[in-house]
PDB file of N, CA, C and O in Angstrom:
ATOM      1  N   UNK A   1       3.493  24.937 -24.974  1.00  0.00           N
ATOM      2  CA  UNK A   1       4.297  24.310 -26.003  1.00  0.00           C
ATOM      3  C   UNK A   1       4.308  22.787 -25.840  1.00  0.00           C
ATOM      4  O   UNK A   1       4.448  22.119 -26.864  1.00  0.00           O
ATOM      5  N   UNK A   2       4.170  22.150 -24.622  1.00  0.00           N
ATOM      6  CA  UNK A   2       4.307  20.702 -24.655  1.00  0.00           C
ATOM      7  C   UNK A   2       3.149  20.067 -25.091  1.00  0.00           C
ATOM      8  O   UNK A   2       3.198  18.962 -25.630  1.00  0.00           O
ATOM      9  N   UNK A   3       1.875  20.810 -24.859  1.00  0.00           N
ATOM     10  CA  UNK A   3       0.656  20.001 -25.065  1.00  0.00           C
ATOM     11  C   UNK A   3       0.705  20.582 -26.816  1.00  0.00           C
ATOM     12  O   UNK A   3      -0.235  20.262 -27.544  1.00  0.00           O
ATOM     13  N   UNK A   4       1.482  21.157 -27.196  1.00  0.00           N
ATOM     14  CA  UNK A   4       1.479  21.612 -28.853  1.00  0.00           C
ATOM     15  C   UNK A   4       1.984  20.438 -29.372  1.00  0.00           C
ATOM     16  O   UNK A   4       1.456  19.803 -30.284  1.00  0.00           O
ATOM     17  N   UNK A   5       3.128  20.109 -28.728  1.00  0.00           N
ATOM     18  CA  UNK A   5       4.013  19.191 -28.773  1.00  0.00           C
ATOM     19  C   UNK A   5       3.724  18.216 -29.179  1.00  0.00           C
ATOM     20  O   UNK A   5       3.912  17.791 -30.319  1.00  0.00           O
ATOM     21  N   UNK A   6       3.122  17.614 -28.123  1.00  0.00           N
ATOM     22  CA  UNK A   6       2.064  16.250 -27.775  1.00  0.00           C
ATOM     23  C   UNK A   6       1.248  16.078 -28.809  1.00  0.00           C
ATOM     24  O   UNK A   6       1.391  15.035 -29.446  1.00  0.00           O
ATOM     25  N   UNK A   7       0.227  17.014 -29.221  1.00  0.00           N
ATOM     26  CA  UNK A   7      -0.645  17.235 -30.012  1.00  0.00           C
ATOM     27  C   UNK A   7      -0.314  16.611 -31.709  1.00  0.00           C
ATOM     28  O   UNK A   7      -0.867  15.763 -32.410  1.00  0.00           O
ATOM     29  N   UNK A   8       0.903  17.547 -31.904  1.00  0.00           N
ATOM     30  CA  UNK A   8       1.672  17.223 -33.358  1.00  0.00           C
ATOM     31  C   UNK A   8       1.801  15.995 -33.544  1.00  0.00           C
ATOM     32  O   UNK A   8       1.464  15.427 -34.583  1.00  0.00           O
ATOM     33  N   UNK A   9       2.528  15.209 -32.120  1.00  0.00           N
ATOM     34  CA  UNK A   9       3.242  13.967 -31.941  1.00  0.00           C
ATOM     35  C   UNK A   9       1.732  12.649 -32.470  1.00  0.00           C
ATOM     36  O   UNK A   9       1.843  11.651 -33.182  1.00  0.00           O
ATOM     37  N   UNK A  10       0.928  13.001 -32.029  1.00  0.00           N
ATOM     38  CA  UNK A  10      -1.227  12.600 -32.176  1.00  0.00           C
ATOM     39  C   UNK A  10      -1.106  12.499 -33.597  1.00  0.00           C
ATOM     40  O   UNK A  10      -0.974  11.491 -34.291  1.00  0.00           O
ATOM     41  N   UNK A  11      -1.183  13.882 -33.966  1.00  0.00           N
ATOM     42  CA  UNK A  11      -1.579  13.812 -35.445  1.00  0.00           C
ATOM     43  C   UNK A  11      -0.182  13.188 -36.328  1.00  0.00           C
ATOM     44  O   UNK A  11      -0.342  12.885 -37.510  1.00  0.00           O
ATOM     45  N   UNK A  12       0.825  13.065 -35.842  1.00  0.00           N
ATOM     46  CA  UNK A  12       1.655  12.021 -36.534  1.00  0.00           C
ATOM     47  C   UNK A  12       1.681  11.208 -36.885  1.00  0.00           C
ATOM     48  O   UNK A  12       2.011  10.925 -38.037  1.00  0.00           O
ATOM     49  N   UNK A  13       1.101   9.977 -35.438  1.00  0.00           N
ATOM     50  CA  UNK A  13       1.181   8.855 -35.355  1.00  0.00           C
ATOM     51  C   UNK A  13      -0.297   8.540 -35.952  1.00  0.00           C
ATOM     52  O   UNK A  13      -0.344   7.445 -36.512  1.00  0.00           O
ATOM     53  N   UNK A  14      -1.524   9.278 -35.948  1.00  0.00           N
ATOM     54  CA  UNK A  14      -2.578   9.208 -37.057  1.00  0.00           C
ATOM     55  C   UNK A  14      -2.468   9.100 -38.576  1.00  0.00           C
ATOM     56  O   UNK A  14      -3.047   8.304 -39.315  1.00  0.00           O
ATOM     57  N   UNK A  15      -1.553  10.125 -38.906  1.00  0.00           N
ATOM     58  CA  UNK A  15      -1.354   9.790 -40.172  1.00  0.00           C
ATOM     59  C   UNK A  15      -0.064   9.058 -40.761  1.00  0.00           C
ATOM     60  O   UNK A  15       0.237   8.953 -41.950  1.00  0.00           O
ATOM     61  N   UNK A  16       0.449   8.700 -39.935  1.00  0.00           N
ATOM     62  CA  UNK A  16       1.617   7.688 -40.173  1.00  0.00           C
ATOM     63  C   UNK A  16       2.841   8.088 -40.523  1.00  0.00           C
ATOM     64  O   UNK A  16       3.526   7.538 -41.386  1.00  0.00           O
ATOM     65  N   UNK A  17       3.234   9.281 -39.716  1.00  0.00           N
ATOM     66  CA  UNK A  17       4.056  10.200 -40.126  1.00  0.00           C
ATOM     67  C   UNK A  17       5.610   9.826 -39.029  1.00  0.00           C
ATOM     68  O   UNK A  17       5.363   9.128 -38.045  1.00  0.00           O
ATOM     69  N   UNK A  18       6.753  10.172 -39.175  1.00  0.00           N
ATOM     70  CA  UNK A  18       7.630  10.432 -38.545  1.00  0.00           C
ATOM     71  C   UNK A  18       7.430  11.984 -37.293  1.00  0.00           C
ATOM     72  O   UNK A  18       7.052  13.125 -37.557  1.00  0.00           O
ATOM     73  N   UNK A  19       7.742  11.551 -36.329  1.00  0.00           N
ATOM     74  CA  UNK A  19       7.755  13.051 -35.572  1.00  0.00           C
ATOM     75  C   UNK A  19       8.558  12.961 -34.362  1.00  0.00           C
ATOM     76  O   UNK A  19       8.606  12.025 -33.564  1.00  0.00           O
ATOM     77  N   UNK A  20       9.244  14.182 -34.339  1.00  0.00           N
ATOM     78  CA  UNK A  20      10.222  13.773 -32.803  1.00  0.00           C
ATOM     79  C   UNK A  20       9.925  15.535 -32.367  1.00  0.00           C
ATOM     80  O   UNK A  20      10.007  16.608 -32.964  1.00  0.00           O
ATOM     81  N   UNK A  21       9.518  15.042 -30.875  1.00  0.00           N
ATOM     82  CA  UNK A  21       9.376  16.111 -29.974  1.00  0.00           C
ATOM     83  C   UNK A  21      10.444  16.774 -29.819  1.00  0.00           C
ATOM     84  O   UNK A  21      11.444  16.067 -29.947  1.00  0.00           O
ATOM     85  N   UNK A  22      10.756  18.416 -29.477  1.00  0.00           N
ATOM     86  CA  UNK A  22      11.712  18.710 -29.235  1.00  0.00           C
ATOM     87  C   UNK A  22      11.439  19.596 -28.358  1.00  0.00           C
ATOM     88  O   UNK A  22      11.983  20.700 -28.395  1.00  0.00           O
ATOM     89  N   UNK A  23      10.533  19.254 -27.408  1.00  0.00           N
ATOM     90  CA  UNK A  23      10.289  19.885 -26.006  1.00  0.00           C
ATOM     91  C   UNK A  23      10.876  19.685 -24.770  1.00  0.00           C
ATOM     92  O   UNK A  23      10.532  18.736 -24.067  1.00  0.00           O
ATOM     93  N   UNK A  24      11.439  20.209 -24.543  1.00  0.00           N
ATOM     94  CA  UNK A  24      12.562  20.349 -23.555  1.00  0.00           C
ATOM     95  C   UNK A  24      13.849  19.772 -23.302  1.00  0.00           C
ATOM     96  O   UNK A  24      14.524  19.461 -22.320  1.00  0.00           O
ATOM     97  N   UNK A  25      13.954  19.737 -24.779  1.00  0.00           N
ATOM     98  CA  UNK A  25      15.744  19.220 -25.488  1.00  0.00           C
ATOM     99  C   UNK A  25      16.630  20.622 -25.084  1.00  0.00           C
ATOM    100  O   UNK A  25      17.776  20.476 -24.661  1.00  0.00           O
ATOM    101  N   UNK A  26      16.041  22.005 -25.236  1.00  0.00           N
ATOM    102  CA  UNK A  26      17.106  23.078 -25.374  1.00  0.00           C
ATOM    103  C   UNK A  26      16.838  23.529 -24.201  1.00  0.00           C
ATOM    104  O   UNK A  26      15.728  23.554 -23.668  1.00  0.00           O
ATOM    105  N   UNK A  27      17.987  23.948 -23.707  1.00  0.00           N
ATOM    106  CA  UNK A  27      17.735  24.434 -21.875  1.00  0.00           C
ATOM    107  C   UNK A  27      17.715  25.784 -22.326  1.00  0.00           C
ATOM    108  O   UNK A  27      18.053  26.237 -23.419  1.00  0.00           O
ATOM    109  N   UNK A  28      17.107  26.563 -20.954  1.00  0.00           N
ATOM    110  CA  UNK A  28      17.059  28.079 -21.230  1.00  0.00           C
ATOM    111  C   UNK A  28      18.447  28.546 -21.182  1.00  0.00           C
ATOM    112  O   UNK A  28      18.597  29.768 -21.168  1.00  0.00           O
ATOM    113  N   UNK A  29      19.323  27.921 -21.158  1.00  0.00           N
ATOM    114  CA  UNK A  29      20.779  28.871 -21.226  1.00  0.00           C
ATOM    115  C   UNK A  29      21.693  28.641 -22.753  1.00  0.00           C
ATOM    116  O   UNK A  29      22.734  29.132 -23.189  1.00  0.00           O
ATOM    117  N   UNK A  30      20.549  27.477 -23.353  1.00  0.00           N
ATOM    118  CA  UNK A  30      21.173  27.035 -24.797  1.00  0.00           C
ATOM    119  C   UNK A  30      19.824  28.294 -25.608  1.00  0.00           C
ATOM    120  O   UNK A  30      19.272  27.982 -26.664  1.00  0.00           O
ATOM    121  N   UNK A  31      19.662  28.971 -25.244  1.00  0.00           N
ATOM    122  CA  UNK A  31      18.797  29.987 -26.284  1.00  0.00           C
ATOM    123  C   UNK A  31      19.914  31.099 -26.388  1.00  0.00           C
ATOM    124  O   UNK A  31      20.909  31.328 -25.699  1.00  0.00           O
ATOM    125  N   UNK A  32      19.289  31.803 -27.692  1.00  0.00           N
ATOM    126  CA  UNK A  32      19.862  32.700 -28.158  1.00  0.00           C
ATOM    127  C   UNK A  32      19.587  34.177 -27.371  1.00  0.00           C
ATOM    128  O   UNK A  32      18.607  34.148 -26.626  1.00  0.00           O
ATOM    129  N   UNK A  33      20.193  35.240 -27.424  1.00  0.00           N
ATOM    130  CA  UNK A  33      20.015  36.381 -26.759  1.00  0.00           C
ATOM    131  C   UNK A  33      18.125  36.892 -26.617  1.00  0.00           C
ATOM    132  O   UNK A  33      17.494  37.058 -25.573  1.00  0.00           O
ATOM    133  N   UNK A  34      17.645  37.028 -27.987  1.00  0.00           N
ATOM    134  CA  UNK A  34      15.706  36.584 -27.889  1.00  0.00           C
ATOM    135  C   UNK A  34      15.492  35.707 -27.275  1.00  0.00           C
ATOM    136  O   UNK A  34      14.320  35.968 -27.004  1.00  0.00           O
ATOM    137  N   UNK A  35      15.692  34.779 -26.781  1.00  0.00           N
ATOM    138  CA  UNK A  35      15.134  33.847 -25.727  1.00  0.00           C
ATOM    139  C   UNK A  35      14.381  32.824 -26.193  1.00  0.00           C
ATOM    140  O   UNK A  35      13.733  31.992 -25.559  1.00  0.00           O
ATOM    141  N   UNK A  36      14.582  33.016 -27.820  1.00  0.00           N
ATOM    142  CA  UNK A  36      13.380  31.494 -28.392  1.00  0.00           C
ATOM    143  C   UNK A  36      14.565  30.996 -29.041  1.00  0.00           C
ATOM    144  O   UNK A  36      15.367  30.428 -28.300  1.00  0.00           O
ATOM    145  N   UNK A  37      14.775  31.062 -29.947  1.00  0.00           N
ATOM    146  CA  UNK A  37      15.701  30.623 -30.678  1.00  0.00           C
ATOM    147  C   UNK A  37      17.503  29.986 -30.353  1.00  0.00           C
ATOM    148  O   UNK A  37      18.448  30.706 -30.032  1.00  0.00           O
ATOM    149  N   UNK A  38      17.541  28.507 -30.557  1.00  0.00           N
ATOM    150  CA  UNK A  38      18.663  28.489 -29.672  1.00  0.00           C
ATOM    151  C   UNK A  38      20.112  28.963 -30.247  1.00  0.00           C
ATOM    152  O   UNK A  38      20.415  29.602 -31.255  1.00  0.00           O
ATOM    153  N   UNK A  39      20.652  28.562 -29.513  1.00  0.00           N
ATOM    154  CA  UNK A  39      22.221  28.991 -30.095  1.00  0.00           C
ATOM    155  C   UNK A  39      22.960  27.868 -30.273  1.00  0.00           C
ATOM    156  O   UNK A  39      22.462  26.763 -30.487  1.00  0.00           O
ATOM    157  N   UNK A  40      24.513  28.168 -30.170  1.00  0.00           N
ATOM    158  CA  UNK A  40      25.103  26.518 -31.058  1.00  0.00           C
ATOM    159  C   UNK A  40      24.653  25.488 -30.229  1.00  0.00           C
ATOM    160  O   UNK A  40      23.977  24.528 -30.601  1.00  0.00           O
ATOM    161  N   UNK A  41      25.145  25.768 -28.814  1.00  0.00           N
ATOM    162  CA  UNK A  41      24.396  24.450 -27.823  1.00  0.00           C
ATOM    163  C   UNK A  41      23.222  24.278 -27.884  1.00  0.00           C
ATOM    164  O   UNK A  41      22.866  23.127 -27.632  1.00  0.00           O
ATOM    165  N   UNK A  42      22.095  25.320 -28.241  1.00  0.00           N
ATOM    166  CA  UNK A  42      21.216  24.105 -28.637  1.00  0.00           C
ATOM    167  C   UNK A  42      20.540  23.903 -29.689  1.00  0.00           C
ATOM    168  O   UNK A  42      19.408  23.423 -29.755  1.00  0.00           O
ATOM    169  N   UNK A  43      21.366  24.345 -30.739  1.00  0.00           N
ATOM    170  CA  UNK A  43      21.556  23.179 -31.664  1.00  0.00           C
ATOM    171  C   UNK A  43      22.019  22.044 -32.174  1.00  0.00           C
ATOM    172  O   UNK A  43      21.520  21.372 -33.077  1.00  0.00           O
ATOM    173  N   UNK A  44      23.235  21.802 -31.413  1.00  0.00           N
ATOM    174  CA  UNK A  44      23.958  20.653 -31.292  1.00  0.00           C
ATOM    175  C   UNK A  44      22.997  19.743 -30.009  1.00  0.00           C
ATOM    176  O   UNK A  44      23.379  18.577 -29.899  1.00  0.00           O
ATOM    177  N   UNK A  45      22.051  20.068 -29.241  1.00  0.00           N
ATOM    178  CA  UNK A  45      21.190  19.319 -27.876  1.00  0.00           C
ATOM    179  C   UNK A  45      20.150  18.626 -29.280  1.00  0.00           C
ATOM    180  O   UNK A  45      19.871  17.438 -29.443  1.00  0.00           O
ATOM    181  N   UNK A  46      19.799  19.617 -30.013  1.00  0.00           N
ATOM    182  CA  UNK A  46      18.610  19.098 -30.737  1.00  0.00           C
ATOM    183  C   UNK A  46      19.672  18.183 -32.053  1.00  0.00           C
ATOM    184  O   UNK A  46      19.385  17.305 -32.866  1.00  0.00           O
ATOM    185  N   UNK A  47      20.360  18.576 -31.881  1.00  0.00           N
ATOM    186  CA  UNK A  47      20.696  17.675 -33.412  1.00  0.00           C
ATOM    187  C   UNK A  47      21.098  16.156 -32.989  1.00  0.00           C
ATOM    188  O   UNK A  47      21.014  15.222 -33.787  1.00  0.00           O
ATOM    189  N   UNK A  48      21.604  15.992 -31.464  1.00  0.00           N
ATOM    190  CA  UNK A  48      21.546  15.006 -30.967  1.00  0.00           C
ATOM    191  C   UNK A  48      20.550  14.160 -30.202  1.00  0.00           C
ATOM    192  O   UNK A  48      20.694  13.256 -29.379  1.00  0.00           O
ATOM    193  N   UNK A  49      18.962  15.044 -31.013  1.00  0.00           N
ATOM    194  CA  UNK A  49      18.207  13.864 -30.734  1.00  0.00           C
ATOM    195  C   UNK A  49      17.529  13.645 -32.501  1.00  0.00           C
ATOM    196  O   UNK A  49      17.050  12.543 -32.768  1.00  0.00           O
ATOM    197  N   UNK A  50      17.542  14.556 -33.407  1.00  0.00           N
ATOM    198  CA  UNK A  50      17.428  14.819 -34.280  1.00  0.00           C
ATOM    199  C   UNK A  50      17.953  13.665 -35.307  1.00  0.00           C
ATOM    200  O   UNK A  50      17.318  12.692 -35.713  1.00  0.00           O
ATOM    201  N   UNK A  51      18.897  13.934 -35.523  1.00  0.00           N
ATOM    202  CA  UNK A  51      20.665  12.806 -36.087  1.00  0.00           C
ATOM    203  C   UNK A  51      20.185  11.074 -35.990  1.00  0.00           C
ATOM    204  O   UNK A  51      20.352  10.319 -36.948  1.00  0.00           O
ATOM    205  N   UNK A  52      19.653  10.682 -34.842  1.00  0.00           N
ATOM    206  CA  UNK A  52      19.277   8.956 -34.683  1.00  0.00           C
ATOM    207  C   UNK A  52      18.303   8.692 -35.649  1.00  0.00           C
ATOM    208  O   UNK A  52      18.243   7.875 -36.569  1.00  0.00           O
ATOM    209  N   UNK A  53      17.017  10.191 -34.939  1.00  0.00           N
ATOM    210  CA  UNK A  53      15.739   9.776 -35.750  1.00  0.00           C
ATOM    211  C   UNK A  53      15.461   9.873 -37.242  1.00  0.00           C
ATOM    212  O   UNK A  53      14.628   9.285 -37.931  1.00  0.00           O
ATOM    213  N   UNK A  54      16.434  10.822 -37.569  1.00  0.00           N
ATOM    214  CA  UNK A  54      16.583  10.992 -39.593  1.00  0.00           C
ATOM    215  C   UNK A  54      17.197   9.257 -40.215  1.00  0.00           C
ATOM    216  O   UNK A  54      16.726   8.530 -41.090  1.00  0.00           O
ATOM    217  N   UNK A  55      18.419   9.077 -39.303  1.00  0.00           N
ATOM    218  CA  UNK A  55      19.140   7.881 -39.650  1.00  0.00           C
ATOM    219  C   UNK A  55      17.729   6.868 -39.305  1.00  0.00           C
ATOM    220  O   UNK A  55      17.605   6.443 -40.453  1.00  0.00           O
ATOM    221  N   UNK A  56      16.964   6.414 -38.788  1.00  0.00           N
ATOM    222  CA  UNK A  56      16.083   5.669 -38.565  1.00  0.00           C
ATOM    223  C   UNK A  56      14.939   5.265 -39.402  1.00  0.00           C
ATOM    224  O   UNK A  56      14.196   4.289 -39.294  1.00  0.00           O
ATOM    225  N   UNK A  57      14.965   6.504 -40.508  1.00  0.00           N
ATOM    226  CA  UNK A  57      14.052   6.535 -41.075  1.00  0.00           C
ATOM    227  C   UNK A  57      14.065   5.579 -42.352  1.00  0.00           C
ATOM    228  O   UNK A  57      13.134   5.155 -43.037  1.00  0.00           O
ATOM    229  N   UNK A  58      15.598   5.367 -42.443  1.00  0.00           N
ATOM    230  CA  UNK A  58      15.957   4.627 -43.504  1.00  0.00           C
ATOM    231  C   UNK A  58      15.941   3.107 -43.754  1.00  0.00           C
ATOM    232  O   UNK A  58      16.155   2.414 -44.748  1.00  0.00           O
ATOM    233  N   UNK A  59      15.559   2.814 -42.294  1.00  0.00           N
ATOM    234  CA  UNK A  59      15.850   1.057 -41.711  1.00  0.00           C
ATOM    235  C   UNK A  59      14.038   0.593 -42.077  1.00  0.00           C
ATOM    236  O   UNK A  59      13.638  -0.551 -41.860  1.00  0.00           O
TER     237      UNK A  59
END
């Protein structure tokens, strides 16, 4: 997942795109009972890196 990550982050900055990694923002205890998907904590981990970079987009 990080070199997926990474990868996306490549073809972003190629095409001049906005992109924010969210690889290893959610800890394994902020997932949901399936084990991928997080739960409120980590959605509130990701929305607090999420939240700057939307507001940023506007400057």
């Amino acid at each position: 997942m990080k070199e997926l990550g990474e990868g996306f982050e490549k073809l972003a900055k190629e095409q001049g795109c906005a992109f924010v990694n969210l690889y290893g923002v959610v800890s394994d205890a902020s997932l949901a009972k399936d084990g991928v998907h997080p739960d409120g904590a980590g959605n509130e981990a990701m929305a607090k890196v999420l939240l700057p970079a939307v507001e940023g987009l506007g400057s």
